[in-house]
C-alpha positions as a Python dict, from the first residue, in 0.01 Angstrom:
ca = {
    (1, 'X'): (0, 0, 0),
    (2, 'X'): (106, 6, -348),
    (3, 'X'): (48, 295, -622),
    (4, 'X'): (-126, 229, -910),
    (5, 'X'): (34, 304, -1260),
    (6, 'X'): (-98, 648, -1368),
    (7, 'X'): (-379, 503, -1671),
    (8, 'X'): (-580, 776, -1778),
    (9, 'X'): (-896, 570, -1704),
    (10, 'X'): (-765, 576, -1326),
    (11, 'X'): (-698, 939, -1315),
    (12, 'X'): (-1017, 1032, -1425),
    (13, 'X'): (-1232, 803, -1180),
    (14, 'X'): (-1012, 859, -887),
    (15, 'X'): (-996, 1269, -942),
    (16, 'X'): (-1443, 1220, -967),
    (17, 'X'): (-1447, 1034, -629),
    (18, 'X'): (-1152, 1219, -455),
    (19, 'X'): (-984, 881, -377),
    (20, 'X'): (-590, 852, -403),
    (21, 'X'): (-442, 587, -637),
    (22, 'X'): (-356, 339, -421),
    (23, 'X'): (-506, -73, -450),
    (24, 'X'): (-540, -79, -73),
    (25, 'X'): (-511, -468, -47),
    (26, 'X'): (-137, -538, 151),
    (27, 'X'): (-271, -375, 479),
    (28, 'X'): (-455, -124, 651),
    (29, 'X'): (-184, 83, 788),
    (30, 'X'): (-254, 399, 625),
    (31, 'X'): (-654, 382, 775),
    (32, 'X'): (-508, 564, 1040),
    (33, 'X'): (-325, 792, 777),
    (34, 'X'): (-461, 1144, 883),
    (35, 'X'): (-569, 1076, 1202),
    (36, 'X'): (-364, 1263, 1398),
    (37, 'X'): (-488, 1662, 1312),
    (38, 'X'): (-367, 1944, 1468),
    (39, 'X'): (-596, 2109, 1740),
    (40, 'X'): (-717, 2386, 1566),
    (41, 'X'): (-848, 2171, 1282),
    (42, 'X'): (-1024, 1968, 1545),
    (43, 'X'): (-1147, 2192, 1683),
    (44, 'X'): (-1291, 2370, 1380),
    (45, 'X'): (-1443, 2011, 1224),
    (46, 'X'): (-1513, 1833, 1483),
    (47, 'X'): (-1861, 1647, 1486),
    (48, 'X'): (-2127, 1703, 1682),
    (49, 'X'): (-2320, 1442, 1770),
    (50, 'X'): (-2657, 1595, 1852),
    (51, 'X'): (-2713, 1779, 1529),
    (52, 'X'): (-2799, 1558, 1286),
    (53, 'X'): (-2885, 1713, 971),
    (54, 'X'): (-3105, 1480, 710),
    (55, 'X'): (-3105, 1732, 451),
    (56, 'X'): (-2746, 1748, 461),
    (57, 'X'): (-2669, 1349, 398),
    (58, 'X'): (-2941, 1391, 127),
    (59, 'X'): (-2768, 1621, -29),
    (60, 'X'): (-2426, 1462, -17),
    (61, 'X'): (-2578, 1123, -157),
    (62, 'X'): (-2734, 1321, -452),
    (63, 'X'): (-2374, 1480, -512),
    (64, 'X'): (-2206, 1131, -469),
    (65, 'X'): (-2457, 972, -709),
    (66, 'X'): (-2383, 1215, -991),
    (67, 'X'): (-2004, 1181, -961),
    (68, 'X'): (-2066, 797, -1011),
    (69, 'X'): (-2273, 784, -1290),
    (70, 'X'): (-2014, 979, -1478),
    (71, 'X'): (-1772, 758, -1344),
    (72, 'X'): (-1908, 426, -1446),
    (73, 'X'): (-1943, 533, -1813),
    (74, 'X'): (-1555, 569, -1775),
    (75, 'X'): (-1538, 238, -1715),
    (76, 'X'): (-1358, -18, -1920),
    (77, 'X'): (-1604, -280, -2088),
    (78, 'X'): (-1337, -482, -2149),
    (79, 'X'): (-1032, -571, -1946),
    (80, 'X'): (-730, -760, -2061),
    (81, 'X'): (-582, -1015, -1793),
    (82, 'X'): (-276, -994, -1997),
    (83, 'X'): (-207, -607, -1967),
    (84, 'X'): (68, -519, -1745),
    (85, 'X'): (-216, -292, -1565),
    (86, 'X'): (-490, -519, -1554),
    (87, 'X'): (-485, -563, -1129),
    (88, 'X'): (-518, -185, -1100),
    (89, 'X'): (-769, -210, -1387),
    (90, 'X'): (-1033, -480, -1200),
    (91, 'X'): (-927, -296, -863),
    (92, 'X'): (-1031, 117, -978),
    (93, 'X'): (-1328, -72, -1150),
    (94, 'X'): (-1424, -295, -864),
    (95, 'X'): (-1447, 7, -649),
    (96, 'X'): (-1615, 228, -873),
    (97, 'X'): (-1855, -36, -878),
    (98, 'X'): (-1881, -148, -524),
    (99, 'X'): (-1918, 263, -445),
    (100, 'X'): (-2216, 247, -694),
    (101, 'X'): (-2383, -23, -501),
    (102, 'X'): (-2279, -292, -771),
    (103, 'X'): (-2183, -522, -488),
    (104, 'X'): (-2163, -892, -728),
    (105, 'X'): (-2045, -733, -988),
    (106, 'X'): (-1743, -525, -771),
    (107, 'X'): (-1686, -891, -605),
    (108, 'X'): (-1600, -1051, -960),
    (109, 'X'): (-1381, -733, -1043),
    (110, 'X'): (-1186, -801, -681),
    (111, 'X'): (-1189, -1197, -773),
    (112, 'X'): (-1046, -1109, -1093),
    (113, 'X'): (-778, -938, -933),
    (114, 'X'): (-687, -1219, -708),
    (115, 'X'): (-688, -1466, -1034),
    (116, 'X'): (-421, -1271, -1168),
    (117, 'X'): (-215, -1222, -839),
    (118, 'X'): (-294, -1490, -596),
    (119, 'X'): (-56, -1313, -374),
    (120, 'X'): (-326, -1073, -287),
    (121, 'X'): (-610, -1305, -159),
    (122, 'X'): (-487, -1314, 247),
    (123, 'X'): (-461, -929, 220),
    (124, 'X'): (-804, -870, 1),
    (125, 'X'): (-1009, -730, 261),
    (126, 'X'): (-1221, -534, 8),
    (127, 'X'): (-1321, -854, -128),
    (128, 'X'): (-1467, -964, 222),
    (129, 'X'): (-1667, -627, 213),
    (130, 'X'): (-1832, -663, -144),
    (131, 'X'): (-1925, -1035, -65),
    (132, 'X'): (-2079, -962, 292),
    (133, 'X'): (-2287, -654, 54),
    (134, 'X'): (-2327, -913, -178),
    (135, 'X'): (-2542, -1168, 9),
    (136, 'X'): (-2287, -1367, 97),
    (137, 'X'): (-2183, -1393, 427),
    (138, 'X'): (-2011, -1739, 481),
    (139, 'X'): (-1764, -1666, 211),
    (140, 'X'): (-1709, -1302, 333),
    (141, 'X'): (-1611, -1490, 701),
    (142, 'X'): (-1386, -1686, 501),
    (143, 'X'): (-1207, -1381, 345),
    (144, 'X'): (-1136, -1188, 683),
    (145, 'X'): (-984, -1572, 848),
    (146, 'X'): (-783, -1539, 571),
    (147, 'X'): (-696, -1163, 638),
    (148, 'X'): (-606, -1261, 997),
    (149, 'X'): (-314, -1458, 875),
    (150, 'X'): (-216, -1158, 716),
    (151, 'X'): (-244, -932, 1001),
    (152, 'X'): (-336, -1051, 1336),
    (153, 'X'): (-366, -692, 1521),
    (154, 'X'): (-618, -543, 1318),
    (155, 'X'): (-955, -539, 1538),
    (156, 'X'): (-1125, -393, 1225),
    (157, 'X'): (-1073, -709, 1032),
    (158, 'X'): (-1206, -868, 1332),
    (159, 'X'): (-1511, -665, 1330),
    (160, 'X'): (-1619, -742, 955),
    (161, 'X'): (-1518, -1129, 1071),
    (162, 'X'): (-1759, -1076, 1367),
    (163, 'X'): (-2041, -910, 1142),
    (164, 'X'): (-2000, -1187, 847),
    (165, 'X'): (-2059, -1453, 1084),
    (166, 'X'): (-2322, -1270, 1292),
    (167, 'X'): (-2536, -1263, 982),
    (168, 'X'): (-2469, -1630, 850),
    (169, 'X'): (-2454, -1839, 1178),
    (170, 'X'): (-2656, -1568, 1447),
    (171, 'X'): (-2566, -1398, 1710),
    (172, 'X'): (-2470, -1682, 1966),
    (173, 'X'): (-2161, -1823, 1688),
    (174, 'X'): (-2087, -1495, 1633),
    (175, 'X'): (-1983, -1398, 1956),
    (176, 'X'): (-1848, -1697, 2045),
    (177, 'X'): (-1607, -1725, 1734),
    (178, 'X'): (-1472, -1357, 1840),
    (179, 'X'): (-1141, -1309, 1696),
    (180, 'X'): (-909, -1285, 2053),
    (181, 'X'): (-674, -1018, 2049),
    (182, 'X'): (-315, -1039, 2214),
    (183, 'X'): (-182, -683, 2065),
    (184, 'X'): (-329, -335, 2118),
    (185, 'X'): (-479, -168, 1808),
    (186, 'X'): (-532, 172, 1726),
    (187, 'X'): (-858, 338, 1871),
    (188, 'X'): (-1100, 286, 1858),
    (189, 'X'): (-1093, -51, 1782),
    (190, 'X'): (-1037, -177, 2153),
    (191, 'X'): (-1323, 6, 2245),
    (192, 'X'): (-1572, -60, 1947),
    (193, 'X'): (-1444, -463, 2005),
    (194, 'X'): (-1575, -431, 2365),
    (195, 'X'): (-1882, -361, 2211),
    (196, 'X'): (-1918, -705, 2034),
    (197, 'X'): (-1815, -872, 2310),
    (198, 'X'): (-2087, -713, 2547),
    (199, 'X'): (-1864, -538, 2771),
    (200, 'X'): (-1936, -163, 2643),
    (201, 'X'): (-2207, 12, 2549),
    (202, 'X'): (-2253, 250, 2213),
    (203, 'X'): (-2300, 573, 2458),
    (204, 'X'): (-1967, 424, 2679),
    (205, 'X'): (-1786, 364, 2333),
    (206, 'X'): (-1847, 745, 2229),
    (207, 'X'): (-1773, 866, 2561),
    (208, 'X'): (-1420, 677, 2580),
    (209, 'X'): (-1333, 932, 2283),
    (210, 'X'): (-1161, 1229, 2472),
    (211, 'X'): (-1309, 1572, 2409),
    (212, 'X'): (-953, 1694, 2351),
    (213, 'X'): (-805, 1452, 2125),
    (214, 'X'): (-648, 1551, 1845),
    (215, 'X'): (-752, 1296, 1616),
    (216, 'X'): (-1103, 1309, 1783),
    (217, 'X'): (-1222, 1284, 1401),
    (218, 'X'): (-1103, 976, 1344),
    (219, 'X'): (-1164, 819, 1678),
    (220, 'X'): (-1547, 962, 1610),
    (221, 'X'): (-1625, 812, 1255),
    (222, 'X'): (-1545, 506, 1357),
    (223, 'X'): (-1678, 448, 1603),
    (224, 'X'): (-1998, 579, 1447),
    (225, 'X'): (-1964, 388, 1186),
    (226, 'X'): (-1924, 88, 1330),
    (227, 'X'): (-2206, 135, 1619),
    (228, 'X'): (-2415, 187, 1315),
    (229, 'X'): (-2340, -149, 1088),
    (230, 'X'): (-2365, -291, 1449),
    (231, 'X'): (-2681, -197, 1524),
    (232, 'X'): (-2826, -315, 1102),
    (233, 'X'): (-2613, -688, 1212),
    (234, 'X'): (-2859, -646, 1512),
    (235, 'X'): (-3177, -537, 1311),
    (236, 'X'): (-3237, -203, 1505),
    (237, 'X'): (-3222, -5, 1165),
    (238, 'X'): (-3434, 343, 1318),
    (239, 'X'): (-3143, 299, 1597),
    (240, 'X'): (-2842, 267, 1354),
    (241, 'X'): (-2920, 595, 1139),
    (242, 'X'): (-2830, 875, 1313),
    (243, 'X'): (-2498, 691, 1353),
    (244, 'X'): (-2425, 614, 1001),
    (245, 'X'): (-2530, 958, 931),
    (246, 'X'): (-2284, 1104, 1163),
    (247, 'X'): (-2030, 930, 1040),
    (248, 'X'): (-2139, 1050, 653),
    (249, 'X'): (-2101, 1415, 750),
    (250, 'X'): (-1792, 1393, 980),
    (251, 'X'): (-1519, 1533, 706),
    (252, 'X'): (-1211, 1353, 816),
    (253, 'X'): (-1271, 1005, 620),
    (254, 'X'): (-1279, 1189, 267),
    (255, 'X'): (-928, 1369, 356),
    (256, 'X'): (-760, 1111, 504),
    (257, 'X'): (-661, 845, 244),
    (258, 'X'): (-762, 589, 122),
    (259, 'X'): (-904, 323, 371),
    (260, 'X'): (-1094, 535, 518),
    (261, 'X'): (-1228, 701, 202),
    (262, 'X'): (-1333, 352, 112),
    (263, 'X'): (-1510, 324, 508),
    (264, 'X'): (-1717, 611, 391),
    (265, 'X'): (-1849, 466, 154),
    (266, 'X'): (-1979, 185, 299),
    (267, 'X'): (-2130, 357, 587),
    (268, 'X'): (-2286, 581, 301),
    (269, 'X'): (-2412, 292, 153),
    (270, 'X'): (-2558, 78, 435),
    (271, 'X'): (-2747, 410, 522),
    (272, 'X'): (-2868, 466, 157),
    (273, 'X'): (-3021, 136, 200),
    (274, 'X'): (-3233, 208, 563),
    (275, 'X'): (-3368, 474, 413),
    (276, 'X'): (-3430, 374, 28),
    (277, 'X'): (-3441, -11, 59),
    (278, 'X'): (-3360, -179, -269),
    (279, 'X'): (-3649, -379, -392),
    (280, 'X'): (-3582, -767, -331),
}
């Protein structure tokens, strides 16, 4: 992933949300960036599932909300397409704005960006993201084909490819147009893909997750995470919280780097929504 030039504007947002300068559109290599902890600082953060604390993911949304709205009124109004800066510009504004639940208007920012460079359409899998938040499932499926002619080992892509076409075509398409894997991915993507394919259950995905692994963390949000958007693609919203919440108050996505900063947030925000749903 590429750095972003060091624009004031930048600094400030990206020292608010705690998110490193980095555009986060060639690959998702660095998702995995932290993973690997040492055991004492598993042992002292790991996640419990059982203890599920309400109060607590209340309280982080409240603090998350605040650090937004300053944010956004940092925003540029106006962006130049003809500013040597103006990618990074749409892409620390898109965010800001897809992190604020500003899912159209964070899709135009990441559209923007691939106007100006259409080098970074295959690799745009942000842009799949705000579009399947966005309402608009067919073209997010579009977005992640395109990402799997960027990078045909990432199950995760796969996933978002599975959900995007889950909620425009049903279940039965969905399934059947599973992405097919030749190469091993990091976990727990093989495991969480079993899921989706009907071959493991969310209680034998968690369990695959060894009680001694040191980047247990990792392994853990995800696959919380994912259960979670899972179970919303499935409409079982009461059975999807207490996953997404887990995988809110498990600390290792907002110290690991970027992709999985950015996976936070959308967990964050797809629980937001079960339990304040916008009004249509």
């Amino acid at each position: 992933m590429k750095c972003l030039t060091n624009h004031a504007v930048f600094v400030v947002l990206v020292l608010m949300l705690d998110v490193p300068t980095i555009s986060g559109d060639e690959s998702r290599a660095n998702r995995q960036g932290a993973a690997v902890a040492d055991a004492e600082t598993v042992e002292r953060e790991t996640v419990e599932r059982e203890t599920v604390d309400p109060d607590a993911v209340a309280m982080l949304q409240a603090e998350v909300a605040e650090q937004l709205k300053l944010a956004l009124r940092k925003l540029p109004m106006e962006i130049d397409d003809h500013a040597a800066d103006a990618v990074q510009q749409y892409s620390a504004r898109g965010d800001v704005r897809f992190f604020s639940g500003q899912f159209q208007e964070a899709v135009d920012d990441y559209r923007a960006m691939v106007r100006i460079d259409p080098r970074l359409d295959a690799s745009h899998w942000r842009l799949g993201i705000a579009f399947f938040y966005a309402g608009k499932p067919k073209e997010a499926a579009s977005q992640f084909d395109k990402y799997h002619s960027f990078d045909d080992v990432d199950r995760e892509n796969g996933i978002w490819r599975y959900f995007s076409h889950h909620r425009a075509f049903g279940p039965d398409l969905a399934r059947k147009e599973l992405l097919r894997y030749a190469k091993d991915d990091r976990p727990p993507f093989p495991e969480v893909y079993q899921l989706f394919e009907g071959r493991m259950t969310p209680d034998q995905v968690l369990a695959a997750i060894p009680a001694d692994a040191p980047d247990r963390n990792s392994r853990l949000f995800y696959s919380e995470l994912y259960i979670g958007l899972n179970e919303v693609v499935l409409g079982k919203n009461e059975a999807a919280k207490p996953h997404l919440a887990n995988s809110i108050l498990n600390p290792w996505p907002r110290q690991a780097g970027y992709g999985p900063s950015y996976m936070w947030h959308v967990g964050r925000l797809q629980y937001l929504e079960l339990v304040n749903p916008r009004q249509k």
